[in-house]
Structure formats: C-alpha cells, structure tokens
BABA-681458 format. One record per residue: x, y, z of N, C-alpha, C, O in turn. Coordinates in Angstrom, 1 decimal. Layout:
<sites>
+--------+--------+--------+--------+--------+--------+--------+--------+--------+--------+--------+--------+
|    nxx |    nyy |    nzz |   caxx |   cayy |   cazz |    cxx |    cyy |    czz |    oxx |    oyy |    ozz |
+--------+--------+--------+--------+--------+--------+--------+--------+--------+--------+--------+--------+
|      X |      Y |      Z |      X |      Y |      Z |      X |      Y |      Z |      X |      Y |      Z |
...
+--------+--------+--------+--------+--------+--------+--------+--------+--------+--------+--------+--------+
</sites>
This chain:
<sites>
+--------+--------+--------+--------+--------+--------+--------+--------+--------+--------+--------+--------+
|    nxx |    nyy |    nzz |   caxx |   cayy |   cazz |    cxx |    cyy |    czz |    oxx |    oyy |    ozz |
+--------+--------+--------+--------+--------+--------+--------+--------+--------+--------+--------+--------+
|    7.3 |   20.8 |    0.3 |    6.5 |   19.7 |   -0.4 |    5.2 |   20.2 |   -0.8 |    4.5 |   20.9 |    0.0 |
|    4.7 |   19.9 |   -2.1 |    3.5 |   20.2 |   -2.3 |    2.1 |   19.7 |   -1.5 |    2.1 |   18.8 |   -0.6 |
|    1.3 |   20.2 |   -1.8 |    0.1 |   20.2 |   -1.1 |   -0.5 |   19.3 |   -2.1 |   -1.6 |   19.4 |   -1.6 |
|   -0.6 |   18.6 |   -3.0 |   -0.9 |   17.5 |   -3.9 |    0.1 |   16.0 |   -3.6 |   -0.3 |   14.8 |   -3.3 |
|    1.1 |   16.3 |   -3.8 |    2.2 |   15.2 |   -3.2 |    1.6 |   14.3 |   -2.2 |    1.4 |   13.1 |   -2.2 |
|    1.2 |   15.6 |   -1.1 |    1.3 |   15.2 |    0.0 |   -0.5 |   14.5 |    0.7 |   -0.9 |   14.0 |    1.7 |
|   -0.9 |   14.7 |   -0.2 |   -2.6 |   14.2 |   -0.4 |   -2.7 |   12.9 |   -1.3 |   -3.6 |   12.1 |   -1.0 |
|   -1.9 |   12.8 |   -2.3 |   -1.7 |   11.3 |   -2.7 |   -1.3 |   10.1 |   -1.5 |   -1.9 |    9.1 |   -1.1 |
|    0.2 |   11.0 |   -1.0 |    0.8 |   10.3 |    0.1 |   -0.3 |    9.6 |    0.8 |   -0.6 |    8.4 |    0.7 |
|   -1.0 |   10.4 |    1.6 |   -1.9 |   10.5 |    3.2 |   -2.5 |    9.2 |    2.1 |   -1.9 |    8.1 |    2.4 |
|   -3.3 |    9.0 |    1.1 |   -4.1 |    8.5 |    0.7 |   -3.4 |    7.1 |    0.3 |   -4.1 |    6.1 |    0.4 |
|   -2.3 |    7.1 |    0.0 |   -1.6 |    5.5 |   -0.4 |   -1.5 |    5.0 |    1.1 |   -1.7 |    3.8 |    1.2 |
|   -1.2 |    5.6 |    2.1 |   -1.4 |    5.4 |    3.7 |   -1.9 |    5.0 |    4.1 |   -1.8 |    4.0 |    4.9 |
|   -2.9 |    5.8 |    3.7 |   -4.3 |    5.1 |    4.1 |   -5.2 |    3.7 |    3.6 |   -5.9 |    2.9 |    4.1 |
|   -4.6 |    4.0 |    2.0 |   -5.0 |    2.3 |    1.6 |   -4.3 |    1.0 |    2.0 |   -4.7 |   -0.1 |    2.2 |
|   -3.0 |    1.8 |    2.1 |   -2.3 |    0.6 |    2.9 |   -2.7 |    0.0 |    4.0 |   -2.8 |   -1.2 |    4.0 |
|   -3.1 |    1.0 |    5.3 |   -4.3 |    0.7 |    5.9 |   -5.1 |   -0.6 |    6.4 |   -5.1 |   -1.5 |    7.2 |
|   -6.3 |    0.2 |    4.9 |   -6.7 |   -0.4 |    4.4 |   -6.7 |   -2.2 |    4.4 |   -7.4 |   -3.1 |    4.8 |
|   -5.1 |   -2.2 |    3.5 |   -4.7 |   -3.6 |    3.1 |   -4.6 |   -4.1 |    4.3 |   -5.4 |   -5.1 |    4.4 |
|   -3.9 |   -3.9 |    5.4 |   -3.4 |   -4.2 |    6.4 |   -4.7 |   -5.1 |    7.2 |   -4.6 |   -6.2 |    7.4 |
|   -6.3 |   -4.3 |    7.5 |   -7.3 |   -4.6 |    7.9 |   -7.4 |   -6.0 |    7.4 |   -7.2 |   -7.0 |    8.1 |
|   -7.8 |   -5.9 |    5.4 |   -8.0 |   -6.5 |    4.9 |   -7.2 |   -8.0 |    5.1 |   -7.6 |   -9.1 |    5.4 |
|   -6.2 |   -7.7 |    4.9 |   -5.4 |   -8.9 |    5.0 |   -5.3 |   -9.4 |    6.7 |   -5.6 |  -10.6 |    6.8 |
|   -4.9 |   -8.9 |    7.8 |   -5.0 |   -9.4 |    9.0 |   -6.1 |  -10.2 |    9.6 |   -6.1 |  -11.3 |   10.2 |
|   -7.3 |   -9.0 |    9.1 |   -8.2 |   -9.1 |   10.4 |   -9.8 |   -9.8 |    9.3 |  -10.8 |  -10.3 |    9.7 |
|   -9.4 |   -9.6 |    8.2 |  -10.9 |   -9.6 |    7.4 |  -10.5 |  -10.8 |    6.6 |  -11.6 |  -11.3 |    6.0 |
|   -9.3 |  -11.6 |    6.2 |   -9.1 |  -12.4 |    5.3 |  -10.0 |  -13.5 |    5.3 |  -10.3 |  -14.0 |    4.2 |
|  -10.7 |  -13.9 |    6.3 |  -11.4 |  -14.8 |    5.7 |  -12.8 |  -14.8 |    6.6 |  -13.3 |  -15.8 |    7.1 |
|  -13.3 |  -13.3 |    6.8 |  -14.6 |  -13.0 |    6.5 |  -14.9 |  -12.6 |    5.1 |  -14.1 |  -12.4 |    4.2 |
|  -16.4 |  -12.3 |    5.1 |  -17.3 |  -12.1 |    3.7 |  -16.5 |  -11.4 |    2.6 |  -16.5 |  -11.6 |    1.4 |
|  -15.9 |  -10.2 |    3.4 |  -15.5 |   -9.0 |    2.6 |  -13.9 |   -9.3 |    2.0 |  -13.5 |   -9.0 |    0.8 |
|  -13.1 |  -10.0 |    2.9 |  -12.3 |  -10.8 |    2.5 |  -12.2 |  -11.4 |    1.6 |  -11.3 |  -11.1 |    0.8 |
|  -13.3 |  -12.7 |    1.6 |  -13.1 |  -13.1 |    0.7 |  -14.0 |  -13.2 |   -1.2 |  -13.8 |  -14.0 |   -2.1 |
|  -14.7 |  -12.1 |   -1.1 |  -15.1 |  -11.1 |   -1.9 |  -13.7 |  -10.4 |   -2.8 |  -13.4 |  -10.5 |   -4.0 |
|  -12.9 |   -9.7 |   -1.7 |  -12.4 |   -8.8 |   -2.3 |  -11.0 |   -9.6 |   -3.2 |  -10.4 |   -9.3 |   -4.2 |
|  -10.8 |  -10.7 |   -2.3 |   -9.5 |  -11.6 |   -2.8 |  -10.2 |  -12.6 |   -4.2 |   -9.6 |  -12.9 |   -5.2 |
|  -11.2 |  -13.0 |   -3.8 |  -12.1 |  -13.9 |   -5.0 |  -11.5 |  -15.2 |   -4.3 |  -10.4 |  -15.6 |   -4.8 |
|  -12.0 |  -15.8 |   -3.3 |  -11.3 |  -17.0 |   -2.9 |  -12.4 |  -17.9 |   -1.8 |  -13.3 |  -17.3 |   -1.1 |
|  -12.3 |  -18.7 |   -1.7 |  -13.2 |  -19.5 |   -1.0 |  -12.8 |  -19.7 |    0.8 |  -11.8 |  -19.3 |    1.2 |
|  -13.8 |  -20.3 |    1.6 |  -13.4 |  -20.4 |    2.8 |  -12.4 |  -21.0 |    3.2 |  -11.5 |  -20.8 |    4.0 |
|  -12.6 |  -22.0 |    2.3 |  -11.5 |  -23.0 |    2.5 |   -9.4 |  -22.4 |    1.9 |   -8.2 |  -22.5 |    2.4 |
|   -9.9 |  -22.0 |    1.0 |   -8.5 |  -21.1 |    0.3 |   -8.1 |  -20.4 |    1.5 |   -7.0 |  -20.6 |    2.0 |
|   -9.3 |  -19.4 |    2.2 |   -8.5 |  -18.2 |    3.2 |   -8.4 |  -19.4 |    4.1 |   -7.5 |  -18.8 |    4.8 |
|   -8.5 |  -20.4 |    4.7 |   -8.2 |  -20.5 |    6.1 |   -6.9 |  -21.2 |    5.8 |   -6.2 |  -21.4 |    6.8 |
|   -6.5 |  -21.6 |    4.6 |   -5.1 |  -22.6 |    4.7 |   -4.1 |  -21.2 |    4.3 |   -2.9 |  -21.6 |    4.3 |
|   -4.3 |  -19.8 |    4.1 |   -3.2 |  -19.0 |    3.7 |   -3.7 |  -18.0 |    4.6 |   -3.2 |  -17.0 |    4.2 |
|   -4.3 |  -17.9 |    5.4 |   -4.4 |  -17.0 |    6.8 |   -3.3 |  -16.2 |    7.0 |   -3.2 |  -15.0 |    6.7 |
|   -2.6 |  -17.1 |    7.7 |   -1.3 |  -16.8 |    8.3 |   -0.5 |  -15.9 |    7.4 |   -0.1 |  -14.8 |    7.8 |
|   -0.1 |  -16.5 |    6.0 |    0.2 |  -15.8 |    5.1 |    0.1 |  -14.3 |    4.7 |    0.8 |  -13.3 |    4.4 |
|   -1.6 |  -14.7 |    5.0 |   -1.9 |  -12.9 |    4.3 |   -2.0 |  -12.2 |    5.3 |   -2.3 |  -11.0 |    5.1 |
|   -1.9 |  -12.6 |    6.9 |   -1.4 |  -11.8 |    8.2 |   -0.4 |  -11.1 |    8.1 |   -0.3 |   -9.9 |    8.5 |
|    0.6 |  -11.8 |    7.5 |    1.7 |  -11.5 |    6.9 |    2.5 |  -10.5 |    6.5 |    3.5 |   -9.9 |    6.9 |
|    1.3 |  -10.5 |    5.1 |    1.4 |   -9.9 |    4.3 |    0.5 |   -8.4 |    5.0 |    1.2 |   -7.4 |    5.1 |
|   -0.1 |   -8.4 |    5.1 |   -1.2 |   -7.7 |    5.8 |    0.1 |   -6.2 |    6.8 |    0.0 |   -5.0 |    6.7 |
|    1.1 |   -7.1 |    7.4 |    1.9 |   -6.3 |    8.4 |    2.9 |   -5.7 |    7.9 |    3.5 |   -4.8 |    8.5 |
|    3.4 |   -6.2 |    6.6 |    3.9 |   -5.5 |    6.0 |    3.4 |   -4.1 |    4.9 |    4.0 |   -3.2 |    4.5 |
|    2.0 |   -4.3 |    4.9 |    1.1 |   -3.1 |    4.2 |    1.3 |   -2.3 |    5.1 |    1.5 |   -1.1 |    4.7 |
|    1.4 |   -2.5 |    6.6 |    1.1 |   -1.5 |    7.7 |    2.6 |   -0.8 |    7.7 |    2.6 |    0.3 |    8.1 |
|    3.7 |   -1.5 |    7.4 |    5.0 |   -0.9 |    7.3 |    4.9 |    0.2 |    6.5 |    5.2 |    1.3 |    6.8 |
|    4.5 |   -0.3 |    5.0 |    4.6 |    0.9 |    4.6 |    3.9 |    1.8 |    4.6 |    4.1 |    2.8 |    3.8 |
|    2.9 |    1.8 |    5.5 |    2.2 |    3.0 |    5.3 |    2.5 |    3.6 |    6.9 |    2.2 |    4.8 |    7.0 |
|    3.1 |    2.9 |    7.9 |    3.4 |    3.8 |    8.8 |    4.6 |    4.4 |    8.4 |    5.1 |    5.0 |    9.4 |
|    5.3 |    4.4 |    7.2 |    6.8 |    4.8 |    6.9 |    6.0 |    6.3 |    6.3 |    6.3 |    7.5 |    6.7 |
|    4.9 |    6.0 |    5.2 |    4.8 |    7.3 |    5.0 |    3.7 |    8.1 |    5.6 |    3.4 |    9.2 |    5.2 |
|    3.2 |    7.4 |    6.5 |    2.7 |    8.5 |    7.5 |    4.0 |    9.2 |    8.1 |    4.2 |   10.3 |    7.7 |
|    4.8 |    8.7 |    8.8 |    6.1 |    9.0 |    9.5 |    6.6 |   10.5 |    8.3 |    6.7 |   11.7 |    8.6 |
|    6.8 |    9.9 |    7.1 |    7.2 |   11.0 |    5.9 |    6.5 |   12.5 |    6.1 |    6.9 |   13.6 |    6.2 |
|    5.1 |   11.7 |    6.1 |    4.5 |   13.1 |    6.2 |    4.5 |   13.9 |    7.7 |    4.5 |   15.1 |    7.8 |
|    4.4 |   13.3 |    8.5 |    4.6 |   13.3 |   10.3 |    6.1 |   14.4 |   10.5 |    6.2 |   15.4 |   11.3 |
|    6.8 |   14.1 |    9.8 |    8.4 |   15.2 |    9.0 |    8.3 |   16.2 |    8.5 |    9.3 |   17.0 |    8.4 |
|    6.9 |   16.5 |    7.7 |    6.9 |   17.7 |    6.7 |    8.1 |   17.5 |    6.2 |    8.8 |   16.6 |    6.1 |
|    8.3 |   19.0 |    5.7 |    9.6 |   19.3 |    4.7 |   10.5 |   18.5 |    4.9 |   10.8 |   17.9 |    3.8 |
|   11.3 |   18.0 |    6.1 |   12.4 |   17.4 |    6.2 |   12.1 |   15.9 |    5.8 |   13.0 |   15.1 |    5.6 |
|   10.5 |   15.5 |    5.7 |   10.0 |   14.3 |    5.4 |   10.3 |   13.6 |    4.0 |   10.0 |   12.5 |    3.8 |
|   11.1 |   14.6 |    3.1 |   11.4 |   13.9 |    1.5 |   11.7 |   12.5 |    1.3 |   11.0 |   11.7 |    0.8 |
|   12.9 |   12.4 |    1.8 |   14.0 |   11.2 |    1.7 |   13.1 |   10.2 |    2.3 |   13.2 |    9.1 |    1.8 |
|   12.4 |   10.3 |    3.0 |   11.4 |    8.8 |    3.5 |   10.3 |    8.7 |    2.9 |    9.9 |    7.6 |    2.5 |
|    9.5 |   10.0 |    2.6 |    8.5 |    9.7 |    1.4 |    8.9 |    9.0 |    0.6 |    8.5 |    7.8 |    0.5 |
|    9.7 |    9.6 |   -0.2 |   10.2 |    8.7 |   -1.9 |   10.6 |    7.2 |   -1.5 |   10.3 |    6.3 |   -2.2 |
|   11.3 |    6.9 |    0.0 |   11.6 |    5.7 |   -0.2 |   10.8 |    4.8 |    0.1 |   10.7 |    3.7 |   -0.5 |
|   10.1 |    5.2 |    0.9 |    8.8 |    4.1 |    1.2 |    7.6 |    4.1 |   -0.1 |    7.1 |    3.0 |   -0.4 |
|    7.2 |    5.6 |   -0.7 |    6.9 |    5.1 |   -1.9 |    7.8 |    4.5 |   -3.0 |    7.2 |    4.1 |   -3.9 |
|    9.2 |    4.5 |   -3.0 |    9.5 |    3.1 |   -4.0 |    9.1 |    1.8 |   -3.4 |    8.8 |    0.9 |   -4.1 |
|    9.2 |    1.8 |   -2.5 |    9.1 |    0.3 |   -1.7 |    7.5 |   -0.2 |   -2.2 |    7.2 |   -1.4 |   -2.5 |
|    6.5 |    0.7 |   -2.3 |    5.3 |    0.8 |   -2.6 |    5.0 |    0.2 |   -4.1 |    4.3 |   -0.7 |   -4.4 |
|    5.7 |    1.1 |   -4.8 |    6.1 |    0.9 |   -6.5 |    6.4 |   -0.4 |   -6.9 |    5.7 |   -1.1 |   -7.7 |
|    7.5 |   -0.9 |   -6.2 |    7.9 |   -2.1 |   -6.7 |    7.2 |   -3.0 |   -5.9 |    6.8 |   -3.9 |   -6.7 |
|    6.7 |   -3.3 |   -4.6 |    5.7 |   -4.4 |   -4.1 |    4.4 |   -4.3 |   -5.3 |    3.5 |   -5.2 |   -5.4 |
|    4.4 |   -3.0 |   -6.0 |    2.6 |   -2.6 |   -6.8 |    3.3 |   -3.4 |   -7.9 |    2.8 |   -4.6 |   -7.9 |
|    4.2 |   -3.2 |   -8.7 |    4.8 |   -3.6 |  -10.3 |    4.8 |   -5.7 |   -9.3 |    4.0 |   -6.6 |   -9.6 |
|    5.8 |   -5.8 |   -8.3 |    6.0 |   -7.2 |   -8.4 |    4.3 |   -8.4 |   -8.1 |    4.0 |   -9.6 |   -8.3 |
|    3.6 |   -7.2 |   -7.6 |    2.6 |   -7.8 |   -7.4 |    1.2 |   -7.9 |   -9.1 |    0.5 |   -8.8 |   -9.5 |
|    1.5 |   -7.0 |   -9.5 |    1.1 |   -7.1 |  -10.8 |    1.6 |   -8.2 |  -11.7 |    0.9 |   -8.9 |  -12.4 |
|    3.1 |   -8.1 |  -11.6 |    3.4 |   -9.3 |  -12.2 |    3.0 |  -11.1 |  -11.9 |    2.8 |  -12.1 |  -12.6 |
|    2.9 |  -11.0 |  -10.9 |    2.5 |  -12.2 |   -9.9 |    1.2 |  -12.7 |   -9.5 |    0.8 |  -13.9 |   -9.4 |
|    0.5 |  -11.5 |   -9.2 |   -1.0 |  -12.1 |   -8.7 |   -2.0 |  -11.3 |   -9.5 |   -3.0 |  -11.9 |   -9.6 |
|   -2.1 |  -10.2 |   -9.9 |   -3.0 |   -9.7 |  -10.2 |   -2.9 |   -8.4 |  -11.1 |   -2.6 |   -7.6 |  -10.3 |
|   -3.0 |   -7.7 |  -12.2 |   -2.6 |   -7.2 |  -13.1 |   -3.6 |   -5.6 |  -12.4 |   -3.4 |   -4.5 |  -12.9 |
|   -4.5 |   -5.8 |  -11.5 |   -5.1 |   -4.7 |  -10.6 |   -4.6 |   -4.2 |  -10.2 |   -4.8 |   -3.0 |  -10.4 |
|   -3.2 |   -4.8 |   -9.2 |   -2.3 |   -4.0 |   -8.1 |   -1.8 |   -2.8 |   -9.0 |   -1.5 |   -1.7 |   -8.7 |
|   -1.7 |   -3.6 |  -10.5 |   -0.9 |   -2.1 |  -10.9 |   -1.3 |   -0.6 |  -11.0 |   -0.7 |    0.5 |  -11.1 |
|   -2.6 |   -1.0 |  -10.9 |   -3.5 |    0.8 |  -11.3 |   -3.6 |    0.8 |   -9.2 |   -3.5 |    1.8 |   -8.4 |
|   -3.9 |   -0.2 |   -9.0 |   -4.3 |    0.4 |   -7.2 |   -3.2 |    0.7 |   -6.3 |   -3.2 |    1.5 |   -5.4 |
|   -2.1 |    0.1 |   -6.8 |   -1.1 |    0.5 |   -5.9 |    0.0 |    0.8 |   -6.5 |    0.7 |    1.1 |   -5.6 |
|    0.8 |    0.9 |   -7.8 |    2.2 |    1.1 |   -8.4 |    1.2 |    2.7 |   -8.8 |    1.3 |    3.7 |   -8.2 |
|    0.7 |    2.4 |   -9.6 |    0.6 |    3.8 |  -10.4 |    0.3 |    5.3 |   -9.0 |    0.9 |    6.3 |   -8.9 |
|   -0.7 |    4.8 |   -8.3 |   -0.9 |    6.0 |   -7.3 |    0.5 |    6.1 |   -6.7 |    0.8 |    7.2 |   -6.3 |
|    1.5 |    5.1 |   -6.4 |    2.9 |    5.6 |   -6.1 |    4.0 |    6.3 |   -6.9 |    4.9 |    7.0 |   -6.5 |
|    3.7 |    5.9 |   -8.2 |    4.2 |    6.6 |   -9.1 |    4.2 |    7.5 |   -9.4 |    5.3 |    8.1 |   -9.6 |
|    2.8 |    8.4 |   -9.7 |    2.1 |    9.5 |   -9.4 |    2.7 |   10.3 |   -7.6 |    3.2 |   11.5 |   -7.6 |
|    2.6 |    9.7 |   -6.6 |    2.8 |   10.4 |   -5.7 |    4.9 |   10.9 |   -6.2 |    5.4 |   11.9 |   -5.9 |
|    5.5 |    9.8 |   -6.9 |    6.9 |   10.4 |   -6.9 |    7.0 |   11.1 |   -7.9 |    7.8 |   12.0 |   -7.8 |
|    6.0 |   11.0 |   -9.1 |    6.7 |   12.4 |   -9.9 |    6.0 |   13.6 |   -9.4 |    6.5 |   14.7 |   -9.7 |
|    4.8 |   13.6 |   -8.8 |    4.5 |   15.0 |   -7.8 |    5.6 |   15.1 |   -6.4 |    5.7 |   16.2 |   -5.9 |
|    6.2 |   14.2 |   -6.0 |    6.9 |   15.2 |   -5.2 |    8.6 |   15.5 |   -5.8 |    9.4 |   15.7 |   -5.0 |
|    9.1 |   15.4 |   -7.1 |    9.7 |   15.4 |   -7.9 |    9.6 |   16.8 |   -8.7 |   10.5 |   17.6 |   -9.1 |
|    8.1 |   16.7 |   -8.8 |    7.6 |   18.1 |   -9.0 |    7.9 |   19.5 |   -8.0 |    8.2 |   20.7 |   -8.3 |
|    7.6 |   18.6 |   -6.6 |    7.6 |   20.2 |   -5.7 |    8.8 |   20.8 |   -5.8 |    9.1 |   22.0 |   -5.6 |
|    9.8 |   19.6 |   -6.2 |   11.0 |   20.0 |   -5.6 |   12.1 |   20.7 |   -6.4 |   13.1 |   21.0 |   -5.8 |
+--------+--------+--------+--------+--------+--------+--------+--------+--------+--------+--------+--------+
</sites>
C-alpha cells in the first residue's frame, strides 16, 4: 500500500474521530453548537441522536484504523470502510449539508483512487 493512501486513510480516521467527540460529547456545548449552526434548545432535543450518530463516526474510523493496524493484508477493509465513508459523505451531502461532500466523500474518494493506485 502506498505511503500517500495510507496518510489520507490515518487522516479520514482521525476526522472521524473527530466527529465522534463532536457529536457525543460536544453536541451541545459552544463548539457544538458553532460547528452544527444550531441553538441550545435544537441540541438538547437531538442529543441523543447525534450520540448516535457520533458512534457510528467512531465505527468507521476504528474500521480503518484496524485497515491500517493490517498493513498490506489491510486492503479489503480499507476500501470497505472507506466506501461506507463515501456513501454516508454523498448521503449526507444530499440531506443535510452540501459541506460533507468536500469534508468527508471527496477525501474518501481520494483515499480509494490512491489505494487503487498502489495496487
């Protein structure tokens, strides 16, 4: 696997992360709700929700930490957890926010045609 592939990867991982914080633990502090554009009252009736959602970010990114945690033998779980990534980025672009597409489909997109590339 390349050494670019695999620097995208670490990095969609880590945003996922990221989301995970965001959505569990931060939803409806300052930065929360900053980053979602939403009021106090909005986060506390969809909390639960974006806990949710939140633990699902962490799936996929413990799937492609795990990918990368595999090296070489790591392919087949890379690509799949970055499609899982792809299509939550495209379904969420369609749905909530036309952002997700550049923050989360395209860097997975990018990470499959570089490891498409190594291979």
């Amino acid at each position: 696997m390349s050494i670019a592939a695999n620097i995208i990867i670490g990095l969609i991982a880590a945003l996922h992360v990221y989301f995970l914080v965001l959505e569990m633990f931060l939803w409806d502090k300052p930065i929360g709700l900053r980053t979602f554009a939403q009021t106090a009252e909005q986060a506390k009736i969809t909390k639960t929700l974006a806990a949710n959602q939140g633990l699902y970010n962490g799936f996929l990114a413990a799937g492609l930490f795990w990918g990368l945690w595999l090296g070489d033998h790591g392919g087949q779980v890379k690509i799949f957890f970055l499609i899982c990534v792809l299509i939550a980025g495209l379904y969420g672009a369609a749905t909530a926010s036309r952002k997700i597409l550049f923050i989360q489909a395209l860097p997975a997109a990018i990470g499959l045609v570089l490891l498409g590339l190594s291979n």
